[in-house]
N, C-alpha and C positions, 0 to 999 in steps of 0.2 A: 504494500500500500504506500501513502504518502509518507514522508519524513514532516515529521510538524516540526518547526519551524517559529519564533516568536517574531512578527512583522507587524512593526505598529508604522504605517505608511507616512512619510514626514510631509507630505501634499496632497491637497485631496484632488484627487481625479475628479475632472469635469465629466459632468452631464454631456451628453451627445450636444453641441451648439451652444453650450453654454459657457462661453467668452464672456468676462465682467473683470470692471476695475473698482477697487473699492468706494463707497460711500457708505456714511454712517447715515442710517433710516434717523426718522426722526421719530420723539419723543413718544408725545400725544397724539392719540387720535380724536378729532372732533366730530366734522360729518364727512361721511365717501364722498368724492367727486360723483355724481352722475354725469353716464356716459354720454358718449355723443348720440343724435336722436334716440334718449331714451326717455321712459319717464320714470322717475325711480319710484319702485314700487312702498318704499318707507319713508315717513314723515320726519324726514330730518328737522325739522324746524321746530318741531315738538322736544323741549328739553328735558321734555321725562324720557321721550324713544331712546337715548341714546347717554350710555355712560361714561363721563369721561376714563377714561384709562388712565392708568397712574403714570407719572412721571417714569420713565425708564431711569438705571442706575446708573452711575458715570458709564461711558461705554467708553474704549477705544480698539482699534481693532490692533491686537496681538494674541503670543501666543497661550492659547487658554491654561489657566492654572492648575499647576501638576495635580494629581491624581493619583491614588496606591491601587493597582490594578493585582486581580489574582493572578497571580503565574501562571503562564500559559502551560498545558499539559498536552500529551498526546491526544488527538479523537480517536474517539473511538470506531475501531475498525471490526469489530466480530457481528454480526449476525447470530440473530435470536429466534426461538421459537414465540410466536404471538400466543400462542396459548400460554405456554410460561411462565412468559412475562405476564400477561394480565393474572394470571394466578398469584403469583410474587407479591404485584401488586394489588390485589385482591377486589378485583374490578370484574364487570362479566367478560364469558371467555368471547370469542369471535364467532360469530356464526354468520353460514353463507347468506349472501339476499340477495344474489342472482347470479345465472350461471352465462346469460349473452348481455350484450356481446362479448364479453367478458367475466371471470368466475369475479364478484365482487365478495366482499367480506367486513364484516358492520361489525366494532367493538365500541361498550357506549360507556358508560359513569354517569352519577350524579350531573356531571356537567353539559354534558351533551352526548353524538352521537357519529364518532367516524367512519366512514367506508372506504375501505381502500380496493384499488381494482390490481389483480393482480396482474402482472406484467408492464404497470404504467404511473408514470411518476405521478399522474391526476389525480386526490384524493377530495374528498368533503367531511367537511365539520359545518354541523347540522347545518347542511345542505348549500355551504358558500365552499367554493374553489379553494383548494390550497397545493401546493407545489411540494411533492418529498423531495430529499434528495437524493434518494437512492429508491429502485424499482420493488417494490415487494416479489418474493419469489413462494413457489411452492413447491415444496420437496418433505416427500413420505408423507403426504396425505397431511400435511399441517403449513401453516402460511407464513415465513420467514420473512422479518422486515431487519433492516442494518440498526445497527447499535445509535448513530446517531440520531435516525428520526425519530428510533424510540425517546432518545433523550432531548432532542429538539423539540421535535413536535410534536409528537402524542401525549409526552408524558406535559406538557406546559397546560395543553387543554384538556386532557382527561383528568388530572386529577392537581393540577399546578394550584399553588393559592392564587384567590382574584387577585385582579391587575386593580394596584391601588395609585395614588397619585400625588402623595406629597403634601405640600403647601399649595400644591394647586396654581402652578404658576405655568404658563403656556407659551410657548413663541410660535407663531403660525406665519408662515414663508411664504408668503405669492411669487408664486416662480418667473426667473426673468426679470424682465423692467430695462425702461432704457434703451442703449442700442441692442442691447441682447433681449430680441422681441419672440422669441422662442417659435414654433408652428405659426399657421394662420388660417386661415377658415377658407374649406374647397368655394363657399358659397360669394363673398365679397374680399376676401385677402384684411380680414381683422384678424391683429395679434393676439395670439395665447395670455402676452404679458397682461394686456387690456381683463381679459376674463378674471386672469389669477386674481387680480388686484382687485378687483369688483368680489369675489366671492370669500377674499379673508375680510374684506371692508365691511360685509352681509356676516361674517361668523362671529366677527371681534366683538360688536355687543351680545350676540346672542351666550358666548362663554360666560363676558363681564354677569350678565343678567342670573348665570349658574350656579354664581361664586367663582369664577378662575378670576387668576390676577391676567392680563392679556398685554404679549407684547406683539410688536408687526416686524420685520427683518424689513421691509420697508411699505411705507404708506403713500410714495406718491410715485410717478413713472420715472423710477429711478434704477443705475444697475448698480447691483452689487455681488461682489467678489461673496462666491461659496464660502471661501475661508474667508470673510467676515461675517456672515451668515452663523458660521458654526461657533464662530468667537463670542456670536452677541447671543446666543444662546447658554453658553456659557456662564457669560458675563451678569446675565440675569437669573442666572442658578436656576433653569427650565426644568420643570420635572416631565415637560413632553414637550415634543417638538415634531410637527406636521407642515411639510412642503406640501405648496397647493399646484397642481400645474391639467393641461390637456394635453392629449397624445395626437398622436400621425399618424399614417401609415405612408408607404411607398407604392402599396396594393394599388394596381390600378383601376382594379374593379368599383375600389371605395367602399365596400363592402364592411370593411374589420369595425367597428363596435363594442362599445361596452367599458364597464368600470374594474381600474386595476389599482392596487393597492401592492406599494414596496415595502420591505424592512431587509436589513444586513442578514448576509447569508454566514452560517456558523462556521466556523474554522471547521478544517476536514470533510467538507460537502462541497459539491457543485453548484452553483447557481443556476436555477432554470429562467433566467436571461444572463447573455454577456453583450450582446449588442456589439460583436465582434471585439471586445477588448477582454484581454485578460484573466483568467478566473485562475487566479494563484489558489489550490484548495487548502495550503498551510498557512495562508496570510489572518490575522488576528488583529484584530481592531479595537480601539476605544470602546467603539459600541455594541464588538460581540458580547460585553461584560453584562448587556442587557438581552441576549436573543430571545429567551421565555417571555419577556416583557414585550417584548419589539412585535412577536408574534402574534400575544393577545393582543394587543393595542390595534395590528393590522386586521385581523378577523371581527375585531369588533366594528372597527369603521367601514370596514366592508360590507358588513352584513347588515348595518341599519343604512348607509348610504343605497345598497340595492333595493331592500323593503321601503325606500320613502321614494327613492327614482325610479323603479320600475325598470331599470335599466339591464344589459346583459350582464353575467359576471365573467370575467376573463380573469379574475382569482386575484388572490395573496401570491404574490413571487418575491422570492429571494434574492439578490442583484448585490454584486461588491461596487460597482461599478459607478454608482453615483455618490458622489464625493462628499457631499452634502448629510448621507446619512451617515457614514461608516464612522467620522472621527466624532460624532456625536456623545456626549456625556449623559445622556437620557433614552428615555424610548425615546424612539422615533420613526415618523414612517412617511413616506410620497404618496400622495394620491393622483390618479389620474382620472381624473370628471370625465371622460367620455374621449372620443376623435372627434377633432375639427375637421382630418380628411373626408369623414363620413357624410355626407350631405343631410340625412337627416338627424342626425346626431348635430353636428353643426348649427342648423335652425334649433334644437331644443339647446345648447351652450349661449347662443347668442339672446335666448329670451332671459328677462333680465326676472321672469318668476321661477326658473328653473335655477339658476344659481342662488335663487334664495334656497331653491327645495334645497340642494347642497347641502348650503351653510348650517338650515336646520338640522338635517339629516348629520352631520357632525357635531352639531352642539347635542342634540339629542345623545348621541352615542357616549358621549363624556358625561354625561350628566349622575 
């Protein structure tokens, strides 16, 4: 297998097109810009609609304050029996729920309820998309999954303690800004950046309104450097940190759809995206220190952003590759609200009631 390796990355890898030079966001937030020809669906003028945000805390953009991380150790490489394990663990054992297209296999808990298909890294927790990172096998009439997803992923939502939150302190990242305008819509050629910025602008009170303390990585159409992104999260001691962004395809059909949700892939596993760059599987990060956490955090937001959009699920995946998460000191996770390549996806991004469904559909989830 792999030789592990302790690789704490001294730069964060950019995002596919995402070129930025630094600016410090600013403080407070008052009211969102409304966009051009829109009409903003909330009563900014109403000084009860909308909470001021607390003053942010000195910020400057350097390097984040050390940290005592666990020592990194070998992953784990052996394969287990599922029965076994869930016996060990004293959870029910797996039982088949279907034999096409594929033999599937349902192990549940108190918490919910996994299926994994054999021969295919697609699995579901109660019924949202998730990524293993190794294929489940069957051999001698029982269902063998790898040491890691046991310990990554099964075991964080079968039977992991809830994903709690701290002081309750938030940094929400509208992706982009600036010259670095990210995607743009197959329908009129509007920027990604434009939406980001509109749907953290729709979430910031809806947190405030929760009890989170709510900061912006930035509030006006500004770029900023990832690595001050990760800094100012940091800097404001975030007990979670959520990049807001829309996706693309290349597809010429226009066809691809649907809502995807990232967090850091564990040491010792593959990532199921690399978007052609690099998947070092010994590499160890800041923020593998949270993957149990990273995990829930992403299924969670996954699963009420589907139930409140209606939208497809194209899953939870794993990804080293975006720079933005990996040296993160918190959970943290990327969402991506739908394709602007999509034409009808597109029109529902550009209605300014669906990026509130959003913002709600994430406040809701934190709540």
């Amino acid at each position: 297998m792999f030789k592990p390796a302790a690789i704490l990355i001294g730069a964060a890898i950019l995002l596919a097109g995402c070129a930025s030079t630094p600016t410090v966001p600013e403080e407070v937030i008052s009211s969102p810009p409304v966009m051009t020809g829109e009409a903003s669906s909330l009563n900014w003028t109403d000084p009860n609609a909308v909470k001021q945000f607390p003053a942010a805390r000195s910020f400057r953009p350097a390097t984040p304050t050390a940290k005592a991380y666990p020592s990194f150790t070998a992953p784990v490489t052996t394969w287990t029996s599922l029965d076994r394990w869930a016996a060990e663990n004293k959870i029910g054992q797996p039982r088949l729920v279907s034999h096409t297209p594929v033999a599937a296999y349902a192990i549940g808990s108190a918490n919910g309820t996994m299926v994994l298909d054999i021969g295919s890294r697609e699995a579901t927790w109660n019924n949202t998309e998730i990524q293993l990172g190794f294929t489940p096998e069957f051999i001698d009439d029982q269902v063998f999954v790898h040491g890691l997803d046991l310990q990554k992923n099964l075991g964080p939502l079968l039977f992991g303690p809830p994903l709690t939150f701290g002081n309750r302190v938030i940094v929400i990242d509208p992706g982009h800004g600036g010259v670095n305008v990210g995607t743009h819509s197959v329908l009129n050629g509007r920027f990604e950046k434009e939406f980001t910025l509109d749907w953290a602008l729709r979430l910031a009170p809806l947190l405030a309104a929760n009890g989170w303390q709510v900061f912006l990585t930035r509030t006006k159409d500004v770029d900023v450097a990832l690595s001050n992104r990760v800094a100012f999260a940091e800097a404001h001691h975030a007990d979670v940190f959520i990049s807001l962004h829309f996706n693309s395809t290349s597809d010429r059909s226009k066809e691809t759809a649907g809502l995807e949700t990232y967090c850091s892939t564990p040491a010792g596993m593959p990532s199921s995206l690399t978007r052609d760059y690099a998947d070092t599987w010994s590499q160890f990060f800041p923020n593998n220190n949270f993957d149990a956490q990273n995990l829930q955090l992403a299924v969670l937001l996954q699963t009420v952003l589907l139930r409140e959009s209606n939208e497809e699920d194209r899953g939870v995946r794993r990804v080293r590759f975006i720079g933005v998460l990996h040296r993160q000191h918190c959970p943290a996770v990327l969402i991506e609200g739908g394709y602007l390549s999509n034409p009808h996806e597109a029109k529902l991004i550009e209605n300014p009631e669906f990026r509130q469904k959003l913002a709600q559909a994430v406040a809701d989830a934190l709540k």
